[in-house]
matplotlib code that plots the C-alpha trace (Angstrom):
import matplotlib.pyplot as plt

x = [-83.4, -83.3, -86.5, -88.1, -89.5, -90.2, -88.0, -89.7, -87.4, -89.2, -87.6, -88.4, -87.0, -86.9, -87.9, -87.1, -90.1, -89.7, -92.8, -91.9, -92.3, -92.2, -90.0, -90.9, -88.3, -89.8, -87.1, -88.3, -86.5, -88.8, -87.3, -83.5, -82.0, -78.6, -75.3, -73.2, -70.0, -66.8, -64.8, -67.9, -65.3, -63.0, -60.9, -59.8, -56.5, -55.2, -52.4, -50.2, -50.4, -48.5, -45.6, -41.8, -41.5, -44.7, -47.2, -45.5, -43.8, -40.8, -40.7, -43.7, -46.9, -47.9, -45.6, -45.5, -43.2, -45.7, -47.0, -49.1, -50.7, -51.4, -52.5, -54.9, -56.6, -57.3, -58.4, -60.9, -62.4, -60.5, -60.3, -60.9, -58.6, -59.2, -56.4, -57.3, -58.6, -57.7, -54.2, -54.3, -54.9, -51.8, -48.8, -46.4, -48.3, -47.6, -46.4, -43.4, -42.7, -41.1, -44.2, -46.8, -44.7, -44.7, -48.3, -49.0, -46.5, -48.9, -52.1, -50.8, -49.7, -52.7, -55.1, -56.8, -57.4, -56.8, -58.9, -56.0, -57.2, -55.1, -55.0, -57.9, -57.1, -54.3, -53.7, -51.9, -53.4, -50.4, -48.6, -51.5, -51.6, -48.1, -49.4, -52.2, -49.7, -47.2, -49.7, -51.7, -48.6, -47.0, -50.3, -53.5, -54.4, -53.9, -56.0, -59.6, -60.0, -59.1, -60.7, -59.7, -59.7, -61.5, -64.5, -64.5, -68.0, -66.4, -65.3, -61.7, -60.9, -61.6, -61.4, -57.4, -58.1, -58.4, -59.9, -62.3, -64.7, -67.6, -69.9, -71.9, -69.2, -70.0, -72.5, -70.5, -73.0, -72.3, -69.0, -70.3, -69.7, -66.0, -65.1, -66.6, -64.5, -61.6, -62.6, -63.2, -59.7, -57.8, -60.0, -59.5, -55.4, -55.6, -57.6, -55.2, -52.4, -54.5, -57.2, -58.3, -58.1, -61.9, -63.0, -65.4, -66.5, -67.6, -66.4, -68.7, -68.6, -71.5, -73.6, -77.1, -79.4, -78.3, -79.3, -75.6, -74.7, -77.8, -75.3, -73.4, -77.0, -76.6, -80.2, -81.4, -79.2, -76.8, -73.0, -73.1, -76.7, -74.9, -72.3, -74.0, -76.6, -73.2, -70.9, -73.7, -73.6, -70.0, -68.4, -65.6, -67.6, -67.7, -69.3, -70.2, -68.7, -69.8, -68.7, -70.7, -69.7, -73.2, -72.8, -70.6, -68.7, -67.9, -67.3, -69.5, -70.8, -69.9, -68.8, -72.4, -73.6, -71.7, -71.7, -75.8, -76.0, -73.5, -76.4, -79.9, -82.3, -82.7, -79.6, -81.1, -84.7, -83.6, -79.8, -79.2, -82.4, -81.9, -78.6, -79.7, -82.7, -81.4, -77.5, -77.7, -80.9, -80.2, -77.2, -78.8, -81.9, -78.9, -78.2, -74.5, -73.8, -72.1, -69.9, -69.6, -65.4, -65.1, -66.9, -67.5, -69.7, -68.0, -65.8, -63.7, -63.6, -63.0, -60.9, -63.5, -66.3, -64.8, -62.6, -64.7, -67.2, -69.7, -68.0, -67.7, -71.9, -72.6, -70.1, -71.5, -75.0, -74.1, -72.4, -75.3, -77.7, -75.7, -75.5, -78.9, -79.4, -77.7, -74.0, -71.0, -69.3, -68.0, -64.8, -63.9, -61.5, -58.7, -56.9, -54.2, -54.1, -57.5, -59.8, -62.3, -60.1, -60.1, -55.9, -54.6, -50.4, -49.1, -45.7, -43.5, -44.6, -46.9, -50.1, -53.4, -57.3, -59.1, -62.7, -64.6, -62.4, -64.3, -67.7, -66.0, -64.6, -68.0, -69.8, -67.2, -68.3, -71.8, -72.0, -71.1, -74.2, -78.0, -79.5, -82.6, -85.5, -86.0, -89.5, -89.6, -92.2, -91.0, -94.3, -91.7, -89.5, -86.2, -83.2, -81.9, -81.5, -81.4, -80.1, -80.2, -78.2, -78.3, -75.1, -75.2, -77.1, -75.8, -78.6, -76.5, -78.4, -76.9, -78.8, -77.0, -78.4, -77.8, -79.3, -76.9, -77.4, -79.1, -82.7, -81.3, -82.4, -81.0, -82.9, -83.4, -84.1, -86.0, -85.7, -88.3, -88.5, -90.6, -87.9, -85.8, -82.2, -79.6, -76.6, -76.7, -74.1, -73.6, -70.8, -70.6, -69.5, -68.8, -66.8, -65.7, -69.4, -71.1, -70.0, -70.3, -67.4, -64.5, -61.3, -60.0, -61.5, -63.2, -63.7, -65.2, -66.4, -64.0, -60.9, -59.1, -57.9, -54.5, -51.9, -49.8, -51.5, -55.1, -58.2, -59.8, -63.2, -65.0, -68.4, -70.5, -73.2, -77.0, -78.9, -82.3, -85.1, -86.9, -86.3, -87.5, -87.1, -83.7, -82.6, -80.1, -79.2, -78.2, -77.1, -77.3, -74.6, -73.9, -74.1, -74.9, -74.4, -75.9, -75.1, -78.0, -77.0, -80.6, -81.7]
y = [130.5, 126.9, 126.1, 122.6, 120.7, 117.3, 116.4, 114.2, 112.3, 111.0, 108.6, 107.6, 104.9, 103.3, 100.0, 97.8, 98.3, 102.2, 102.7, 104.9, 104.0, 105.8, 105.3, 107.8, 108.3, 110.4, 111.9, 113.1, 116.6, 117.0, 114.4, 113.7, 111.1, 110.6, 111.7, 109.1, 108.9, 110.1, 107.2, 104.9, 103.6, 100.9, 98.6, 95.1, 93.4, 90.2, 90.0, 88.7, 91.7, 93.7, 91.9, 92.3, 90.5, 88.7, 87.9, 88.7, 92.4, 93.2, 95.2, 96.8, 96.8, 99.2, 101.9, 105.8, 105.2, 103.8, 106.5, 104.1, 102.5, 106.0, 107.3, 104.9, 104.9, 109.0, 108.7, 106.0, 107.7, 105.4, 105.7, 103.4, 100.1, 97.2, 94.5, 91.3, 87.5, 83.9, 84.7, 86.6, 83.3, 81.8, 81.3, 81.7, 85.2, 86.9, 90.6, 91.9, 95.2, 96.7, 95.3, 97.4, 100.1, 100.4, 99.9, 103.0, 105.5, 104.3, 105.0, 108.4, 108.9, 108.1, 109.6, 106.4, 105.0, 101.4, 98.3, 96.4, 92.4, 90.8, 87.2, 84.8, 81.2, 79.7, 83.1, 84.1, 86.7, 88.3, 88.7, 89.9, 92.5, 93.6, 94.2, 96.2, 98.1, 99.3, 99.8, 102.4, 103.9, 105.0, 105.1, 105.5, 108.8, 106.4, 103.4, 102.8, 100.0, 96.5, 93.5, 89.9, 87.2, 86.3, 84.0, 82.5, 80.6, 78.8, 75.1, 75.5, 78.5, 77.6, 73.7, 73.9, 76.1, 73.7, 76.2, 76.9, 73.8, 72.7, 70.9, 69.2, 67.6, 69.3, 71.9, 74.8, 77.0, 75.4, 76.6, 80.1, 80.0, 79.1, 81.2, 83.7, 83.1, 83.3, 86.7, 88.1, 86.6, 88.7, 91.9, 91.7, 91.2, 94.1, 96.5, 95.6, 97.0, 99.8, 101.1, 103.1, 100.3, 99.9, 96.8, 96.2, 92.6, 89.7, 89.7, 86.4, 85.0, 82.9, 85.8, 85.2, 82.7, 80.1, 76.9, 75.3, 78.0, 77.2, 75.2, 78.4, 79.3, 79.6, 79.4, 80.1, 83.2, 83.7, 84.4, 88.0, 88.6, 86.2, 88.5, 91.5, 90.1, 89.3, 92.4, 95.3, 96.6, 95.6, 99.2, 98.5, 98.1, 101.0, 98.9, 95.4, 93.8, 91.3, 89.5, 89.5, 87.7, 88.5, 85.4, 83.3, 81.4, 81.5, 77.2, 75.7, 79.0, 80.4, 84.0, 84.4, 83.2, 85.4, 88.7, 88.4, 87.7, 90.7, 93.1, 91.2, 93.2, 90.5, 91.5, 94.8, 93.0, 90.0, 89.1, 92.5, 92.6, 88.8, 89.8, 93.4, 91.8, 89.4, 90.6, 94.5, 95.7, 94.1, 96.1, 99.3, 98.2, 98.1, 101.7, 100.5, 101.1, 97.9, 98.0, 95.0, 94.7, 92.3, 92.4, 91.3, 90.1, 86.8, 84.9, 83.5, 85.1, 84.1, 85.9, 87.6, 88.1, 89.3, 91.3, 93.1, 96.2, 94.4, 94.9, 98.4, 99.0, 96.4, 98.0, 101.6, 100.0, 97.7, 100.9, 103.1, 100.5, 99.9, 103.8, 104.4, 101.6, 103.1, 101.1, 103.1, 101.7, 98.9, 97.6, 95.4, 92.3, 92.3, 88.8, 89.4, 89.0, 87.4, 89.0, 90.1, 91.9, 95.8, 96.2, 94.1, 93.8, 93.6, 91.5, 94.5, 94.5, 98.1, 98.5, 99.5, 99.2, 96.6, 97.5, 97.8, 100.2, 102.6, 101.9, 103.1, 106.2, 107.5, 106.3, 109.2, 111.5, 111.4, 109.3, 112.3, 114.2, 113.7, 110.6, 111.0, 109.0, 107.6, 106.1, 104.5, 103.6, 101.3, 100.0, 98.4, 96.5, 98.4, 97.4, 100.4, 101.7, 105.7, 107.2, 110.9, 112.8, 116.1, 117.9, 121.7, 123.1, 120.3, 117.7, 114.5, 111.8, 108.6, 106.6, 102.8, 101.1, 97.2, 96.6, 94.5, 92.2, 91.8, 92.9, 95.8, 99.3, 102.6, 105.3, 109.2, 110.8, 113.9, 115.2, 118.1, 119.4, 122.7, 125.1, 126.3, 124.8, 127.4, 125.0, 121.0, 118.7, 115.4, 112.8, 109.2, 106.0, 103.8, 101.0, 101.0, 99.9, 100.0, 96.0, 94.8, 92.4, 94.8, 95.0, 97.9, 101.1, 102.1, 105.8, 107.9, 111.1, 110.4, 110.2, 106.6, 106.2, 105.7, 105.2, 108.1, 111.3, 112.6, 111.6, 114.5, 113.5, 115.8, 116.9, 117.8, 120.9, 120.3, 123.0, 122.8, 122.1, 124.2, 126.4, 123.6, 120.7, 118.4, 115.8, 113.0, 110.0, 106.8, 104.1, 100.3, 99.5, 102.7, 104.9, 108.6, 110.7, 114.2, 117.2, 119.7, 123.2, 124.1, 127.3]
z = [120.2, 118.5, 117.2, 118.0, 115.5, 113.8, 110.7, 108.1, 105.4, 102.7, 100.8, 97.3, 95.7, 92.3, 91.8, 89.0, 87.0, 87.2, 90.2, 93.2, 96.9, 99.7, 103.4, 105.5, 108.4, 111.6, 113.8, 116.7, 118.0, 120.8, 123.2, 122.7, 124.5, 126.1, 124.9, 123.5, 125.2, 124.2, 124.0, 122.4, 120.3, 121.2, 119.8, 121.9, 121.3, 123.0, 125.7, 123.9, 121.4, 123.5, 124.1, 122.2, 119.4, 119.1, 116.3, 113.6, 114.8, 114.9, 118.4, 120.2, 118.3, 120.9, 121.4, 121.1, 118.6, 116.3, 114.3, 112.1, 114.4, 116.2, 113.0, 112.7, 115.8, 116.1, 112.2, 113.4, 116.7, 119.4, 122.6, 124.2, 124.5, 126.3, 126.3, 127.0, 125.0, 125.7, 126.0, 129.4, 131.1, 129.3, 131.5, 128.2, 127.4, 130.4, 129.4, 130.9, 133.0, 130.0, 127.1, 129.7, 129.9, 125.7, 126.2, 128.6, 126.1, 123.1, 125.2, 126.2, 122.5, 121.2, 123.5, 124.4, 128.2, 128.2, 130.0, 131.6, 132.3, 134.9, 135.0, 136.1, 134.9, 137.5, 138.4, 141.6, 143.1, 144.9, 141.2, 139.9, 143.0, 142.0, 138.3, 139.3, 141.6, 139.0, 136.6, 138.9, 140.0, 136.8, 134.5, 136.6, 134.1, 131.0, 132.9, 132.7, 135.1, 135.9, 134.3, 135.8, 133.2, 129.7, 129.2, 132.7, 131.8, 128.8, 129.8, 127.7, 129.8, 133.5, 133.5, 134.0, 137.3, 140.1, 141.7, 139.3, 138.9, 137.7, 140.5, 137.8, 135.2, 132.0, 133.0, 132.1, 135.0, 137.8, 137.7, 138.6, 142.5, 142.5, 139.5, 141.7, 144.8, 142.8, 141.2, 144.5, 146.0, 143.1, 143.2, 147.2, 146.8, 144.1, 146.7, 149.7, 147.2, 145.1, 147.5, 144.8, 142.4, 140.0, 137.9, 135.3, 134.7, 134.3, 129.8, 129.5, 126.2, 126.3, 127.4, 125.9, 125.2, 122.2, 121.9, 122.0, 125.7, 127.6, 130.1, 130.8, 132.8, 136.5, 138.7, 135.2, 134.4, 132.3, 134.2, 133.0, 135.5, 138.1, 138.3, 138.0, 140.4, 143.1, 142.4, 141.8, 145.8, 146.1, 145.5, 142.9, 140.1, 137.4, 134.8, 133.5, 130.5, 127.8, 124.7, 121.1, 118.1, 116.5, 113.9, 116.1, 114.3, 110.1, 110.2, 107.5, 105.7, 102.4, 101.7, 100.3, 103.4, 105.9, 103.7, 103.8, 107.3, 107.8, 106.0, 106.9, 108.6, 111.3, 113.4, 114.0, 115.0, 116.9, 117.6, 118.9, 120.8, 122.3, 124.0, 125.4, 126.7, 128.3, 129.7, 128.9, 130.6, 133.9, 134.2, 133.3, 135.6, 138.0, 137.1, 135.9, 132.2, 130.2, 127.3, 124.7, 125.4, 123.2, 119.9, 116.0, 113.9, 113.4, 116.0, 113.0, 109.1, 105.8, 103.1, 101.0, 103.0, 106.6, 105.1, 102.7, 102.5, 103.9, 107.5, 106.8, 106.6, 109.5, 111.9, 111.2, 111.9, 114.7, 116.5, 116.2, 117.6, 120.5, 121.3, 120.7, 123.3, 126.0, 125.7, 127.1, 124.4, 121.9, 121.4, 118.6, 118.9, 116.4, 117.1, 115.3, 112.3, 111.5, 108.3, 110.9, 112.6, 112.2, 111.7, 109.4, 108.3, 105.4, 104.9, 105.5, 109.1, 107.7, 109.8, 107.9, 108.2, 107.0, 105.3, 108.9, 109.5, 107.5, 108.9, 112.7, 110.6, 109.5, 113.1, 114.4, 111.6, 112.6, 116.1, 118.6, 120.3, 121.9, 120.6, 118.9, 118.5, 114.8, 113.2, 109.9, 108.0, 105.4, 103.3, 100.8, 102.9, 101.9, 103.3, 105.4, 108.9, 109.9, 113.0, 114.1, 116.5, 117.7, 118.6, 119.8, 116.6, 114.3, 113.2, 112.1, 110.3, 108.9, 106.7, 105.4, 102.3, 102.7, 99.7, 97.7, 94.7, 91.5, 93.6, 95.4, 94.7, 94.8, 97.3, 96.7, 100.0, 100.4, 103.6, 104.8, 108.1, 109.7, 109.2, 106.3, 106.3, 106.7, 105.8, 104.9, 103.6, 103.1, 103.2, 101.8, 103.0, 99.5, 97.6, 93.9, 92.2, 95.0, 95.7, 99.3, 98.1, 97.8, 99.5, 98.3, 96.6, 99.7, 100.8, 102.7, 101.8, 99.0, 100.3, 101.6, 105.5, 105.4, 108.1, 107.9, 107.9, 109.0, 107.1, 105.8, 103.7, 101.3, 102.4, 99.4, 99.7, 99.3, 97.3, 98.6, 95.8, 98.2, 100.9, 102.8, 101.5, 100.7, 98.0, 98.4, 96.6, 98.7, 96.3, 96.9, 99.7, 100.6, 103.6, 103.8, 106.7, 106.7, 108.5, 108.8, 110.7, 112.4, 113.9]

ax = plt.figure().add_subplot(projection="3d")
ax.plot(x, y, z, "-o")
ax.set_aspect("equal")
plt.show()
C-alpha cells in the first residue's frame, strides 16, 4: 500500500557572512492534482518553415529524412507542433502540396501531432477548404486540429483584409466582429469539406492587459474572452489558443537587463498571473483547456542574453508554472533563426539546441505525473522556485536556483519526509561556473544534448544522512531535479 504523507524540504543556505537560513518547502501528498499531459511540450515554427528551400535550408527542414532535427525533438520531450506565425497570412508563404507532405513524414517520424493554421488574412475560404481536405485525408492520425490565422487582433495583420476592419479607425478592438465573420466563413467552408474537421483558436497576441494593447479590448475584453465567449457552444472547438512573449520585446534593454528579467522572481508573481487571470481562467471556467501556442520570453533576442543559460532556468520554470496551472500545453516559437529561438543552425546547414533547450530537457525529466501542491516558506527571500510531481510511486521534485551574481548564494537542501526513503537520486541542470551567461558548456545530468544520438544523463545516488532524512546541494544558477522512489 503507498503510504500518504507530507514531505518537508528544509533548505539551508549559506550566506555571505557564514549564518544559515532556513526555506522550508511543504509538498502536500494528500491532494494531487491533475496529470500533466503527454504532449505538454511543444515547439511552434512559422509557415514558411516548412517550405523547400527556405530560410536558409537546403531542402525540407521538416522531413523524416531529418535525423537531427528528429533527434532533437524526442531528446527534448516534443510532441506537440504547431505550425503557424505572421507568415501564414502571406500570399508569397503559402506551402505547397509537396512542403505539407514533408511536414506529415517528419511528424509521423518524430512522434509529434502537428497544429496545422490555415490561412486568415485575405484568405479564401474555398482553398483553404481544399487544404484542410488533403490534410485530413492523408494525415488526420498525425493532425491535432485546425487553427485559422495568426494574431488577428494586431492592426499589421488584419488591416490588409478588406474584410477584416476596424469600425473605429485605430482601435485595434473594434475589429473583433468582422474578424469573426471571417473566422466563421473558413471554419464553415472547412466543415462542409471535413465534417469531422476540429479547431482551436483564437492565437491572440495581444492577449492580456498592457498598457500599450488596451485597444485590442472588445466590450472591455480582451479578443482571446471575445472568442471564447462566441465559439464556446459552437461544437468545433477542442481548445483555445493564446500568444506570450512574457517580456515582449528586447528593443532598448541591455543583456544585463533581459538576463535579470529572465530570472526575477516577479514573472512567477505577476506577468504569469496577469495573463491566466485574465485570458486562461475563462477558458477553463468554460470547461475547455488552452494552450500558450505560441510562446517565449522575449518577442525579439539579443546575442548573449537570449541565447544563453539564462533561457535554459526560465523555460524549466516557466513550464512548470503553466502545468501546475492547468495548461494543456506550451509551445515555443522558434522564428528561424532568431537567438530566442530553441533550434538554432550553424553555417553548415547542421541543426542543434540553443541553451533553452536544456531547461525543456529537464522539464521532461521531471514534468510527467500528478501535480502536487508546493508551499514555501522563504524568510530570506532566496531566489528559487520548487515543484513536485507524483508519478506511479516516483516522487519528482525540481528545485531552480536563479540566484546569479556577485550576491547570489548557494542552497544545501535537506529534504525529510514521514517515511524512510527506499531509493533517491538526483540529476542536475548546469553551465560551466555556474554563469547564467554561457553559451556553451551546458549539461544536464552531465552529459550535453546533441543532435545525433539519445541523451542519456547521469543521475547521481543520495546516501541518506539518516534513514529519513536527505542532503543536496543546489548551487547558484542551477537546477536540481530529484527522484524519490516512495512506498
Amino acid at each position: 500500500m503507498k503510504t500518504v504523507y507530507k514531505l518537508f524540504v528544509l533548505c539551508l543556505i549559506t550566506a555571505s557572512v557564514f549564518a544559515q537560513s532556513r526555506v522550508t518547502i511543504l509538498i502536500d501528498m494528500k491532494n494531487p492534482g491533475g496529470e500533466i499531459p503527454k504532449n505538454f511540450i511543444g515547439e511552434s515554427f512559422e509557415t514558411a518553415s516548412i517550405r523547400i528551400n527556405n530560410q536558409g535550408v537546403k531542402g525540407y527542414l521538416f522531413d523524416s529524412t531529418d535525423h537531427q532535427l528528429i533527434t532533437i525533438f524526442k531528446n527534448l520531450g516534443m510532441k506537440s507542433l504547431r505550425i503557424g506565425g505572421s507568415s501564414v497570412d502571406l500570399a508569397a508563404q503559402q506551402p505547397t502540396y509537396a512542403d505539407i507532405d514533408a511536414l506529415f513524414r517528419f511528424a509521423k517520424s518524430a512522434g509529434v501531432k502537428v497544429i496545422y493554421t490555415l490561412r486568415l488574412t485575405n484568405g479564401n475560404a474555398e482553398e483553404e477548404a481544399a487544404v484542410a481536405k488533403y490534410i485530413w485525408k492523408k494525415y488526420s492520425p498525425q493532425l491535432d486540429g485546425f487553427a485559422i490565422g495568426n494574431e488577428p487582433d494586431g492592426h499589421i495583420y488584419h488591416i490588409k483584409d478588406p474584410e477584416i476592419y476596424e469600425t473605429t479607425p485605430g482601435v485595434l478592438g473594434t475589429a473583433f466582429p468582422s474578424y469573426l465573420k471571417k473566422w466563421r466563413k473558413i471554419a464553415s467552408t472547412v466543415l462542409d469539406s471535413v465534417p469531422e474537421a476540429k479547431f482551436s483558436g483564437p492565437n491572440t497576441g495581444s492577449n492580456y492587459p498592457v498598457p500599450f494593447a488596451r485597444n485590442t479590448e472588445y466590450n472591455g475584453k480582451s479578443w482571446t474572452v471575445n472568442f471564447i465567449d462566441s465559439e464556446k457552444n459552437s461544437g468545433i472547438i477542442s481548445f483555445f489558443t493564446q500568444h506570450n512573449y512574457v517580456g515582449q520585446s528586447t528593443d532598448d534593454k541591455t543583456k544585463e537587463e533581459v538576463v535579470n528579467m529572465m530570472l526575477s522572481s516577479k514573472w512567477d508573481t505577476v506577468n504569469y498571473p496577469l495573463l491566466y487571470n485574465a485570458d486562461c481562467v475563462p477558458s477553463l471556467e468554460a470547461d475547455f483547456p488552452y494552450r500558450l501556442t505560441e510562446s517565449n520570453c522575449f518577442s525579439g533576442g539579443i546575442d548573449g542574453a537570449n541565447n544563453t543559460f539564462a533561457t535554459a532556468l526560465y523555460a524549466l520554470d516557466y513550464l512548470h508554472w503553466w502545468a501546475e496551472h492547468k495548461a494543456l500545453g506550451i509551445n515555443f516559437h522558434s522564428t528561424e533563426w532568431r537567438y530566442n529561438a530553441t533550434i538554432r543552425k550553424d553555417a553548415e546547414g547542421n541543426v542543434s539546441i540553443n541553451p533553452m533547450g536544456y531547461g525543456i530537457a529537464a522539464f521532461k525529466v521531471g514534468g510527467h505525473g500528478k501535480i502536487l501542491p508546493v508551499e514555501i516558506n522563504n524568510p530570506v527571500n532566496l531566489n528559487i522556485t520548487s515543484y513536485a510531481v507524483l508519478d506511479s510511486n516516483y516522487l519528482y521534485v525540481t528545485i531552480i536556483n536563479r540566484e546569479h551574481g556577485s550576491n547570489a548564494q548557494n542552497a544545501d537542501i535537506t529534504i525529510k519526509s514521514g517515511d524512510k526513503y527506499r531509493n533517491a537520486k538526483v540529476i542536475y541542470l548546469t553551465s560551466e561556473n555556474n554563469n547564467v551567461y554561457a553559451k556553451a558548456g551546458i549539461t544536464l545530468g552531465g552529459v550535453e544534448i546533441t543532435n545525433h544520438k539519445q541523451w542519456h544523463g547521469k543521475w547521481a545516488k543520495i546516501i541518506p544522512a539518516d534513514p529519513d532524512k536527505l542532503n543536496v546541494k543546489v548551487s547558484t544558477a542551477t537546477a536540481a531535479i530529484l527522484r524519490i522512489q516512495i512506498e
